[in-house]
C-alpha positions in Angstrom: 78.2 25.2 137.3 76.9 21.9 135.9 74.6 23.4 133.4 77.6 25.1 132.1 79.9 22.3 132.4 77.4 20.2 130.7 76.6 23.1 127.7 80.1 23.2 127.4 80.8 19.3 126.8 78.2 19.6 124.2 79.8 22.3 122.5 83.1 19.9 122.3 81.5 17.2 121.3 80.0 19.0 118.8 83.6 20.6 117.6 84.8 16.5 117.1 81.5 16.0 114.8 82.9 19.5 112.6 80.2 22.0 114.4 81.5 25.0 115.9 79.3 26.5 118.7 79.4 30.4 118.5 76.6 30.6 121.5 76.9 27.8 124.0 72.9 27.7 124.6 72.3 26.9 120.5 73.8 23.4 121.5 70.3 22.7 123.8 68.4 24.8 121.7 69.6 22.5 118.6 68.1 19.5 120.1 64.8 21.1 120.4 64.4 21.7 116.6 61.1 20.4 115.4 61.0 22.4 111.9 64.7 22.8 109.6 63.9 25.5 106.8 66.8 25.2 104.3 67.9 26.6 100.7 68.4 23.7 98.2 71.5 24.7 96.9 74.4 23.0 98.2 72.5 21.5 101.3 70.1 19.4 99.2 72.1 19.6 96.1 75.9 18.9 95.2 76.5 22.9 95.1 78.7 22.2 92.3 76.2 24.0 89.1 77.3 23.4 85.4 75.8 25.3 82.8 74.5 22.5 80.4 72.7 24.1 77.5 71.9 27.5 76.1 68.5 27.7 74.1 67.0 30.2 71.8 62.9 30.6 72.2 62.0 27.4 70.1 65.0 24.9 72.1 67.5 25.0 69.8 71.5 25.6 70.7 72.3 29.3 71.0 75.6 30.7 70.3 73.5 33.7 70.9 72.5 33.1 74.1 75.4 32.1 75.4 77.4 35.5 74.7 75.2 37.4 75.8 75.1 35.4 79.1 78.8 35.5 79.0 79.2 38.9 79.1 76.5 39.9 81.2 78.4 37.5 84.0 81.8 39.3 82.5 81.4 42.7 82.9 78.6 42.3 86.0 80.3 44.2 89.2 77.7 43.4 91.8 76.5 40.3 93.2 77.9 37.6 91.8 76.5 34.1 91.7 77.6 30.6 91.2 75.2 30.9 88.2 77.8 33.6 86.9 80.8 31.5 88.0 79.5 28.8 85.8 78.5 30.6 83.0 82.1 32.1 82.6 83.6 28.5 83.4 81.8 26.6 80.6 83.2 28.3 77.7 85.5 31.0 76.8 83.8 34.1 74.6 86.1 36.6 73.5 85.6 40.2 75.2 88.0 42.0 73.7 86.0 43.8 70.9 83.5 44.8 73.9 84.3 47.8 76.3 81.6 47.8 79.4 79.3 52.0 79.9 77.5 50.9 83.1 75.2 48.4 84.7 72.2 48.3 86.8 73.1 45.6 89.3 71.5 42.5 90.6 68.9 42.5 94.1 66.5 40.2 95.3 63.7 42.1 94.5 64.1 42.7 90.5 66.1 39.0 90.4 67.9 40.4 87.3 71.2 42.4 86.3 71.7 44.8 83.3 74.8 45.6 81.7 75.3 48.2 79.2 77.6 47.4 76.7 79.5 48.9 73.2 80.7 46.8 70.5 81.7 48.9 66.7 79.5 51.8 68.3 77.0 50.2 68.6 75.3 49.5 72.6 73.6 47.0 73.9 71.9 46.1 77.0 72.4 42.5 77.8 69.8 41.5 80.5 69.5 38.4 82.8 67.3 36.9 85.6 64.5 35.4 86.4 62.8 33.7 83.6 59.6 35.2 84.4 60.9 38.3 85.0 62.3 38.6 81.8 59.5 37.5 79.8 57.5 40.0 81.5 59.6 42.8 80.2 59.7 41.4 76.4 58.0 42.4 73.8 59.8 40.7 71.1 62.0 37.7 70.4 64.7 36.6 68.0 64.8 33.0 66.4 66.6 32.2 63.1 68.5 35.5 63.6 65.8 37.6 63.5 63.4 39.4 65.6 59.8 39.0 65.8 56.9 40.5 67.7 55.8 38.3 70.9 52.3 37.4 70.7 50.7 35.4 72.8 51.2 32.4 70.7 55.0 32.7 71.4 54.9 33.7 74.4 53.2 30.6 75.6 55.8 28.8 73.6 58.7 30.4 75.9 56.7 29.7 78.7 56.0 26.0 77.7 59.5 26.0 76.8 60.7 27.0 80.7 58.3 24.8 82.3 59.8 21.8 80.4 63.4 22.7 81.3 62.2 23.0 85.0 60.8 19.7 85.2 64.2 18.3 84.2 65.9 19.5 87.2 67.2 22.6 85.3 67.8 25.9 87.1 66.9 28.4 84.4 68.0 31.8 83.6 66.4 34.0 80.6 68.3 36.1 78.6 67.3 39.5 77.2 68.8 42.4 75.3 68.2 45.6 73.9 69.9 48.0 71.6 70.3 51.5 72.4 71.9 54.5 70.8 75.3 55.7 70.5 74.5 58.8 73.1 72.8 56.4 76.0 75.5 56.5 78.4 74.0 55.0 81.6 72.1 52.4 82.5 69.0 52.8 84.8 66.2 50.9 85.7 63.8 52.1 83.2 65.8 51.0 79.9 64.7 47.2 81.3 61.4 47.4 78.9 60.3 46.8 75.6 63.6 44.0 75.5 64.3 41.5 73.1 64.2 37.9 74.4 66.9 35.7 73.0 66.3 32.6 75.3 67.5 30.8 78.0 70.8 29.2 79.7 69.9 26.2 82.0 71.9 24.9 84.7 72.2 21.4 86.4 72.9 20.9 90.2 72.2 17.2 90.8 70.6 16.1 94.0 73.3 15.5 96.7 73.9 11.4 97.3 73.9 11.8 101.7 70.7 14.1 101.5 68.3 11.5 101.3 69.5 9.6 104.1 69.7 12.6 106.4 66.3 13.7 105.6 65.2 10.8 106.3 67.4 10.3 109.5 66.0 13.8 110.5 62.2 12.9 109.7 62.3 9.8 112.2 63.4 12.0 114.7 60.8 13.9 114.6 62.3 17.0 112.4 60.0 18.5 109.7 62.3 19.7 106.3 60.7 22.9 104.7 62.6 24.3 101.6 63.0 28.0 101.6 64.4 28.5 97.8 64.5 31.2 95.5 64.1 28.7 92.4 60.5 28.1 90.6 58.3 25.2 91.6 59.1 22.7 89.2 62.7 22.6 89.8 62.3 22.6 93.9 59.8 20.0 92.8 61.7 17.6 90.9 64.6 17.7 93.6 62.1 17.0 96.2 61.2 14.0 93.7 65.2 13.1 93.4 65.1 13.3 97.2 62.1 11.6 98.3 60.6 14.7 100.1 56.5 14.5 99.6 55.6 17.7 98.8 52.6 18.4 101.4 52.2 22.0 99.9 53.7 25.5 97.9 54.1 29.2 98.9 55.3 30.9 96.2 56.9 34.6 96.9 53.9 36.6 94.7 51.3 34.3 97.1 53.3 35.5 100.6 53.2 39.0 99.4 49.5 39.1 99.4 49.4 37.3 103.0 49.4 39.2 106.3 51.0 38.0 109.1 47.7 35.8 110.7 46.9 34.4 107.3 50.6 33.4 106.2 50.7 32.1 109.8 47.4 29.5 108.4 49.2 28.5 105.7 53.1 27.5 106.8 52.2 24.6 108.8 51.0 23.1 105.7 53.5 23.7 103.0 56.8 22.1 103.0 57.8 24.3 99.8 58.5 28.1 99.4 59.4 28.9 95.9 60.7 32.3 94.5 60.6 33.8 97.9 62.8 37.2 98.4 65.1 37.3 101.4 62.3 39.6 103.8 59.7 36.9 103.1 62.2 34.0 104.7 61.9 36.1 107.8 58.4 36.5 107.5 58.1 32.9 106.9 60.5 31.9 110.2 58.9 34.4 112.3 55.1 32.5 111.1 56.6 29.2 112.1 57.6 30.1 115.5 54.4 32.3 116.0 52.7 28.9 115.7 55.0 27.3 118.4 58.2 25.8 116.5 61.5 25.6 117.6 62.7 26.2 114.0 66.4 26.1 112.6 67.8 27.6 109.8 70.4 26.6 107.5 71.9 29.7 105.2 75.2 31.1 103.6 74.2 34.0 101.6 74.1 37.7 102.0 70.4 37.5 102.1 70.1 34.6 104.4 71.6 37.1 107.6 68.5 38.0 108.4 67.1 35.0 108.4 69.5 33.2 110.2 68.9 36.3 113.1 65.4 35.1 113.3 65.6 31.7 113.5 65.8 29.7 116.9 69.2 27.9 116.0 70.9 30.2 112.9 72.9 27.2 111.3 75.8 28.5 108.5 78.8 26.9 106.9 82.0 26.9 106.5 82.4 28.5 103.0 79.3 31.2 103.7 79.6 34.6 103.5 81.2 36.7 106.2 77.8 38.3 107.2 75.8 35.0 106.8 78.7 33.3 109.8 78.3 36.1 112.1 74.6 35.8 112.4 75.0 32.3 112.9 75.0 30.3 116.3 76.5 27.3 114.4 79.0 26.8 111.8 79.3 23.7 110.4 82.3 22.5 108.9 81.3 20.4 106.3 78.4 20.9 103.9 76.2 18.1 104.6 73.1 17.2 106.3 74.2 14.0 108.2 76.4 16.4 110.4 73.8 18.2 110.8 71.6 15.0 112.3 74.8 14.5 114.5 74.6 17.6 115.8 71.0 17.4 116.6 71.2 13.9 118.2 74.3 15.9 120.3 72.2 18.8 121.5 69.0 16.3 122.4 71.9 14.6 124.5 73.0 17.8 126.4 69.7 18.8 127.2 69.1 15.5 128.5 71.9 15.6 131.0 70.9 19.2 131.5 67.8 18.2 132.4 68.4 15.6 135.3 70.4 18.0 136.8 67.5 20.3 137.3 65.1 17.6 137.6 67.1 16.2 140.5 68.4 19.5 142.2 65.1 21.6 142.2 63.5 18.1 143.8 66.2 17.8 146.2 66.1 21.4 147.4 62.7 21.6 147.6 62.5 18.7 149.8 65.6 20.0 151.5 64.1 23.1 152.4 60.7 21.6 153.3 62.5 19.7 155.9 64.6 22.2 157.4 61.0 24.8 157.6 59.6 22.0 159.3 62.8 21.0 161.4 63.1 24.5 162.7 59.7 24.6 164.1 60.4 21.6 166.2 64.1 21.9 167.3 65.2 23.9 169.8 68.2 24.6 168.0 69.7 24.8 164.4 68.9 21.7 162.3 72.8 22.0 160.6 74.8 24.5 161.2 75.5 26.9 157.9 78.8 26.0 157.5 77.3 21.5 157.4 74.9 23.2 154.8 77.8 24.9 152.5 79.5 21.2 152.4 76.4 19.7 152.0 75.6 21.6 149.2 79.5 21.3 147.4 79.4 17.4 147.7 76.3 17.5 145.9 77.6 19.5 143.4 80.9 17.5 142.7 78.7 14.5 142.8 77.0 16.3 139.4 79.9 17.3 137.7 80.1 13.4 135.8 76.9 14.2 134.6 77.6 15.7 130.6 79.2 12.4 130.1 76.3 10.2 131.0 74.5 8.7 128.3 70.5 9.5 127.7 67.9 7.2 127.2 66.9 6.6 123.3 63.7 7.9 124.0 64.9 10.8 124.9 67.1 11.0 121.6 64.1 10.5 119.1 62.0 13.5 119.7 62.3 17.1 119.8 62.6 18.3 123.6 62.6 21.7 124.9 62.0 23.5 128.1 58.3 22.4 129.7 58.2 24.4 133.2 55.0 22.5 134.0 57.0 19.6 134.1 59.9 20.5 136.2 57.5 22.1 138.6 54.9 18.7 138.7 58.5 16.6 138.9 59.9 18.6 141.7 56.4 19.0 143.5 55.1 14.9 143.7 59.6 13.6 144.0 60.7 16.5 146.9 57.8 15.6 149.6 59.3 11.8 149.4 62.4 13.0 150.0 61.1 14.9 153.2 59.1 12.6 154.2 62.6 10.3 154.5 64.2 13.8 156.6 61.5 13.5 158.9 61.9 9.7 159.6 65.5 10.3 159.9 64.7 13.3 162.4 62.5 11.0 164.7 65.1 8.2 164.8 68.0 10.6 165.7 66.0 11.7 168.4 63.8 8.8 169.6 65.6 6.0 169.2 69.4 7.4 169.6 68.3 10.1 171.7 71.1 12.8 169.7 71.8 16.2 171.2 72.6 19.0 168.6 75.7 17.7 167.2 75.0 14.0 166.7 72.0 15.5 165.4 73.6 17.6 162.7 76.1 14.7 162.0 72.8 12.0 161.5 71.0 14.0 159.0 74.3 15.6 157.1 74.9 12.1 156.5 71.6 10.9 155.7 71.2 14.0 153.7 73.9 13.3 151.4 73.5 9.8 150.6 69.9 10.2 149.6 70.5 13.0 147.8 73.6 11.8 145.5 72.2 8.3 145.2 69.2 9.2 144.0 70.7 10.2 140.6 70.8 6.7 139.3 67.3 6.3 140.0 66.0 10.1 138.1 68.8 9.9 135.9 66.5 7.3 133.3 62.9 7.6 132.9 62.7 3.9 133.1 64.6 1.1 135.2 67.6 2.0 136.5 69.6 -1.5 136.4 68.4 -1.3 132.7 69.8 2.0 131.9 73.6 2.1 133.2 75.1 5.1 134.2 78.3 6.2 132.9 81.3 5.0 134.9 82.8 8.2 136.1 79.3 9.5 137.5 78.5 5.9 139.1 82.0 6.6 140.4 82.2 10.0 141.7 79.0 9.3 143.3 79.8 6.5 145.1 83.1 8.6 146.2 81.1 11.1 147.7 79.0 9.2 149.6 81.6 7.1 150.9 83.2 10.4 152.1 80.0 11.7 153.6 79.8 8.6 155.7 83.5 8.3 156.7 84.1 12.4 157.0 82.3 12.5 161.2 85.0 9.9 162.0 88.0 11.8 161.0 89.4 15.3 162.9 88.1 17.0 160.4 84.8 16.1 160.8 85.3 16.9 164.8 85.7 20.8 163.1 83.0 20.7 161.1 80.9 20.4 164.6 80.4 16.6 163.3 80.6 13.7 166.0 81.2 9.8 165.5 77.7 8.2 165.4 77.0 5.2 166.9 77.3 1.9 164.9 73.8 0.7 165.0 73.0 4.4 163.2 74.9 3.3 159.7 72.1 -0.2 159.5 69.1 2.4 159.9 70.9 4.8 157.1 71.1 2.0 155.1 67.6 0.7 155.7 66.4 4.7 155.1 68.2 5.0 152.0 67.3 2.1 150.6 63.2 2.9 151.1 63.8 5.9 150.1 65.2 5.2 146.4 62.3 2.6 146.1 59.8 5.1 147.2 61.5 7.8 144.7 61.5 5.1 142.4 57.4 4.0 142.7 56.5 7.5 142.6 58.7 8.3 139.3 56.7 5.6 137.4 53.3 7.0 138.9 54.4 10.2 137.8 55.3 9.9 134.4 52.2 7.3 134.2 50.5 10.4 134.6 52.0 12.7 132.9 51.8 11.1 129.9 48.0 10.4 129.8 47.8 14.0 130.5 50.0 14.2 127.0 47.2 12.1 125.6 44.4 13.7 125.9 
């Protein structure tokens, strides 16, 4: 119940920061992110792209270019792109004269559409894609208004030509055509040959102004960035450069494809930059990261991003993303930008935090719990507490807990990526729940050597003793470091405090009396007192000898 309460006030907390939580176990899972693979585009970038110039092969302004471009994006019925939006948006061509025969549309593995077009009587084939796509299907270009062969003098040109473009920051398209006769009535994958290369339209998406501050809020916290994009190098590059991401190494898609799955495994922890990469490889590269033991998250909004976003630890979508890309996702932000992202993080590092104590403190406290009652039930001749004493023991416990989503979590705790370590729960619970029986058994020899209780004072000396231990003890595991430093927040310290003023008061009322509880004596509530009170500084001496040691075992 308090894991799910506590999941829960994540998820709301989440909701105020504009994150909806579509699986209530990706708000944990978000704080345990060590690796975020992203597109550029509109996370890194404004997402706002503005075709800026249309070139011929030698750099020059292209009326050319641009129609064709123009009615490629026009009469194109596929996928459409923000590319296409902004092609159509910059300037109007007229159509009219132009009637549309058939199209071979755009996928991610050919990175080009062709549309097949008739103008007079005469058809064309207007092709656009990648620019090295297209070049690689050329065999002639057209500068001056003419058409020449492409040697490998020009060619180099063009290529010099897209590398420079690049390097500005420049998302490139190249632009291709081809004439074909009257009779050619479809369009099919084999007409994109022998085409005519008329040059290139280039796009600007500037850097986004809150991305550098959020990458670099998400580095300190221990969160590497790796850009999953389907650009070329030197435009990932010079946003990198924009952003003041280092660039620690490049996969490019042609280089994955000749990987299997051990070596490509080798060579993701060191690159930070996959370039030209089709949507299978992203899964291929997700799947490599988390072979190699990373929580990884993954931010996407395209069609081709659903898988992707399946195999990632924490599928992270938007608000404006496609249909397919938000249903794969476990989180939807509202609001395209990376600092509510670094929120949302620092949220789910919280709730596993608070998670956290809560199983730190309940698996040590019923461990000790049931150590004591093996070892009581050995040496009683009759029940330690009766079943019904256990049940209350139990819900008290409980309610005490239910404060803890809105307790705050050390800094420590905040600055690193945390994620389930059942070595540590198990060492935690195994050197904190003998103290606590150790305290059981000290209470078990007063109640019956020094106050000499039959059965029911008994049951009524260690319900009571059981309780306050038990609840008290959260402000001590509740921080890794001093308690009085690290102050709780007040409707836990409160609820606590409530419940172990009622597990004290409850024998002396008539309801206690039909619980089987009877009133102890008054000297018993100074040795509770003087139990308790060894018994948090002995939980709190073996905390710091615990985590002393744990965390030279870390070391080495």
């Amino acid at each position: 119940m308090v894991v799910s309460v506590t999941l829960s006030q994540g998820a709301m907390r989440l909701a105020r920061s504009r994150v909806i939580v579509k699986r209530l176990s990706a708000v944990q899972d978000l704080g345990g992110i060590d690796v975020l693979c992203t597109d550029k585009t509109g996370t890194l970038t404004e997402g706002r792209i503005r075709l800026e110039r249309h070139v011929d092969a030698a750099g020059r302004d292209s009326g050319r270019v641009l129609e064709l471009a123009y009615l490629n994006s026009y009469f194109e019925t596929g996928i459409r792109s923000p590319l296409d939006d902004a092609i159509l948006a910059h300037r109007h061509v007229d159509v009219g004269s132009w009637r549309k025969i058939d199209e071979v549309p755009f996928d991610f593995e050919r990175r080009r559409v062709s549309v097949l077009l008739e103008q007079g009587g005469q058809r064309t084939l207007a092709v656009k894609g990648s620019p090295e796509d297209i070049l690689r299907l050329c065999t002639g270009y057209e500068a001056d208004g003419r058409q020449h062969p492409l040697d490998a003098a020009a060619r180099a040109r063009i290529q010099a030509l897209f590398e420079s473009l690049s390097r500005d920051g420049f998302r490139v398209l190249g632009i291709a055509w081809r004439g074909e006769p009257p009779q050619h009535d479809h369009a099919v994958l084999g007409d994109e040959a022998d085409l005519v290369f008329s040059g290139f339209a280039a796009f600007l998406d500037p850097p986004k102004a809150s991305a550098a501050p959020a990458l670099a809020a998400l580095a300190q916290d221990g969160i590497a960035l790796k850009i999953v994009s389907g650009d070329n190098e030197f435009v990932a590059r010079y946003i990198c450069a924009q952003l003041g991401v280092a660039v620690s190494g490049v996969l490019t898609g042609g280089e994955i494809a000749q990987l299997d799955d051990a070596a490509l495994q080798a060579r993701v922890q060191g690159a930070n930059l996959f370039c030209r990469i089709t949507p299978a490889q992203k899964t291929r590269v997700l799947a490599a990261l988390r072979a190699r033991g990373h929580v990884v998250g993954f931010l996407g909004d395209g069609i081709n991003d659903a898988p992707a976003l399946h195999t990632a630890d924490v599928g992270i979508s938007v608000d404006g993303a496609v249909d397919v890309a938000k249903e794969a996702a476990d989180l939807i932000m509202l609001e395209h930008d990376l600092q509510v992202l670094h929120a949302g993080v620092r949220e789910g590092r919280r709730t596993f935090g608070n998670v956290t104590k809560y199983i730190m403190m309940g698996t040590s406290s019923n461990f000790g719990n049931m150590f004591s009652m093996a070892g009581a039930t050995l040496l009683l001749p009759f029940l330690p507490m009766l079943p019904i004493q256990i049940l209350l023991n139990n819900f008290l416990y409980d309610l005490s807990e239910i404060a803890i989503p809105l307790d705050s979590v050390d800094e420590a705790a905040l600055a690193r990526p945390r994620t389930w370590d059942m070595h540590f729960i198990r060492n935690f619970m195994l050197t904190l729940g003998p103290v606590s029986s150790v305290f059981d058994f000290l209470t078990f020899y007063v109640m019956l050597g020094v106050f000499h209780a039959g059965e029911a004072l008994f049951h009524t000396g260690w319900f009571v003793e059981s309780v306050v231990t038990q609840v008290l003890v959260i402000f001590v595991i509740r921080t890794r470091g001093n308690p009085f430093a690290s102050r709780p927040h007040p409707a836990l310290a409160a609820l606590s405090l409530l419940v172990v003023a009622v597990a004290i008061a409850l024998p002396l009322t008539p309801l206690g009396a039909q619980l089987g509880f009877v009133a102890p004596p008054a000297a018993f509530y100074a040795v509770l007192a003087g139990i308790a009170t060894a018994y948090l500084l002995a939980v709190y001496a073996m905390k710091r000898v615990f985590y002393r040691s744990w965390d030279a075992r870390a070391a080495r």
